[in-house]
C-alpha positions in Angstrom: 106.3 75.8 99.5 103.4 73.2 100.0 101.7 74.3 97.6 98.8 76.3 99.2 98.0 79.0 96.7 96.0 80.8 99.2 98.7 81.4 101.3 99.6 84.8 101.6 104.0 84.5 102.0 104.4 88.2 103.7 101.2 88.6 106.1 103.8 89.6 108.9 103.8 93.1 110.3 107.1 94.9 110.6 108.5 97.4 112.5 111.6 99.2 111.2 113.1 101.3 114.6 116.2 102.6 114.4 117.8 103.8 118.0 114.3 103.2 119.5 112.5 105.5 116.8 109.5 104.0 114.3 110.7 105.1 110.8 108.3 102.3 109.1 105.7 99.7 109.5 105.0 96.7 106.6 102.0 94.7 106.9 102.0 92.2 103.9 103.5 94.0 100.7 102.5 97.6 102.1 104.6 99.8 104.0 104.4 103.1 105.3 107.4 105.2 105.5 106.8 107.4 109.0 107.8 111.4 109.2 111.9 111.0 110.5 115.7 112.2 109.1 117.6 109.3 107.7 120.3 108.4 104.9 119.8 107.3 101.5 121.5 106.0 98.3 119.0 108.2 96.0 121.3 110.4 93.7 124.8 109.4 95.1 127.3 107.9 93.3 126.9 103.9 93.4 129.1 102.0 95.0 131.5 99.1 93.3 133.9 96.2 93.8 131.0 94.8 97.0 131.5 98.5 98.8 128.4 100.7 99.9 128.3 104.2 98.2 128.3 107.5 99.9 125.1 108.0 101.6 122.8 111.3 101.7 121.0 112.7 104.0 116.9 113.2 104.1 114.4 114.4 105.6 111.0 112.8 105.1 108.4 115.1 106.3 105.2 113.0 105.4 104.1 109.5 105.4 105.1 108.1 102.3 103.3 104.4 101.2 104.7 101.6 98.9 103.0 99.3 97.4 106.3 96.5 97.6 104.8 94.0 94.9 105.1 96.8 92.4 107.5 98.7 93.6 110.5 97.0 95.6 112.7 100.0 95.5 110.4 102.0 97.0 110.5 105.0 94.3 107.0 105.6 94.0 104.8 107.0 96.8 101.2 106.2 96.2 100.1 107.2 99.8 97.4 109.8 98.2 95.8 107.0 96.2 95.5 104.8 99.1 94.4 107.1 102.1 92.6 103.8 103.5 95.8 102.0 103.8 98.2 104.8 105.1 95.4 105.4 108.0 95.1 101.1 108.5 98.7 101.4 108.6 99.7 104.4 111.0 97.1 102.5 113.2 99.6 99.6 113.6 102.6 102.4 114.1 100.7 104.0 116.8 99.8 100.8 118.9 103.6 99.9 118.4 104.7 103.7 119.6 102.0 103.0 122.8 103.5 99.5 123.4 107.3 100.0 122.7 108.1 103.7 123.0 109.4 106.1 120.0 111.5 108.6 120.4 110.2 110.9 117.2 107.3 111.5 119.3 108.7 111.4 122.8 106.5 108.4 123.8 108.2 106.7 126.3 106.0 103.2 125.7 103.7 101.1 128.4 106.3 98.2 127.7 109.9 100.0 127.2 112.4 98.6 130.0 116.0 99.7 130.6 118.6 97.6 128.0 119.6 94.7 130.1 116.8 94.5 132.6 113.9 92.1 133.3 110.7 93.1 135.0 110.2 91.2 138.4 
């Protein structure tokens, strides 16, 4: 926005949890899909008229990696081109499933409190 061409506009790390369980983690335009069930839109009918389609279910059994500059739908997984990356990146996942819990792999976190609770 200033100008900076050296900035890099998505260096942030992301965690995608759902229900306390790490399905994802994005560091800049990277992100590596995590072994979990879930829904999808892939090969259901789309929807119209501003309502979702029917969703599907899945079952994602291996890490999957995007490369998000190319591939914004996430269609392509490239994780066996990139074995540095998918290991840099279930790094991250694994300090966040230490720090935060995930339920996937039964860890309960160092830093997981109750909902609605403060530590003294």
């Amino acid at each position: 926005m200033l100008g900076d061409k050296t900035a890099a506009p998505r260096h942030e790390l992301y965690y995608y949890y759902e229900a306390n369980s790490l399905e994802a983690v994005q560091r800049d335009f990277w992100k590596l899909v995590l072994p979990h069930k879930g829904r999808t839109y892939r090969n259901m009918k789309p929807g119209s008229d501003g309502w979702p389609g029917p969703t599907g279910n899945e079952i994602i059994k291996e890490p999957q990696l995007y490369d998000l500059r190319r591939d914004p739908g996430e269609r392509y997984d490239v994780a066996q081109f990139y074995p540095e990356k998918v290991k840099e990146l279930h790094l991250l996942a694994e300090e966040a499933r230490k720090d935060l819990g995930d339920n996937l792999t039964d860890n309960p976190g160092q830093n997981r409190r109750k909902a609605g609770s403060i530590k003294q």
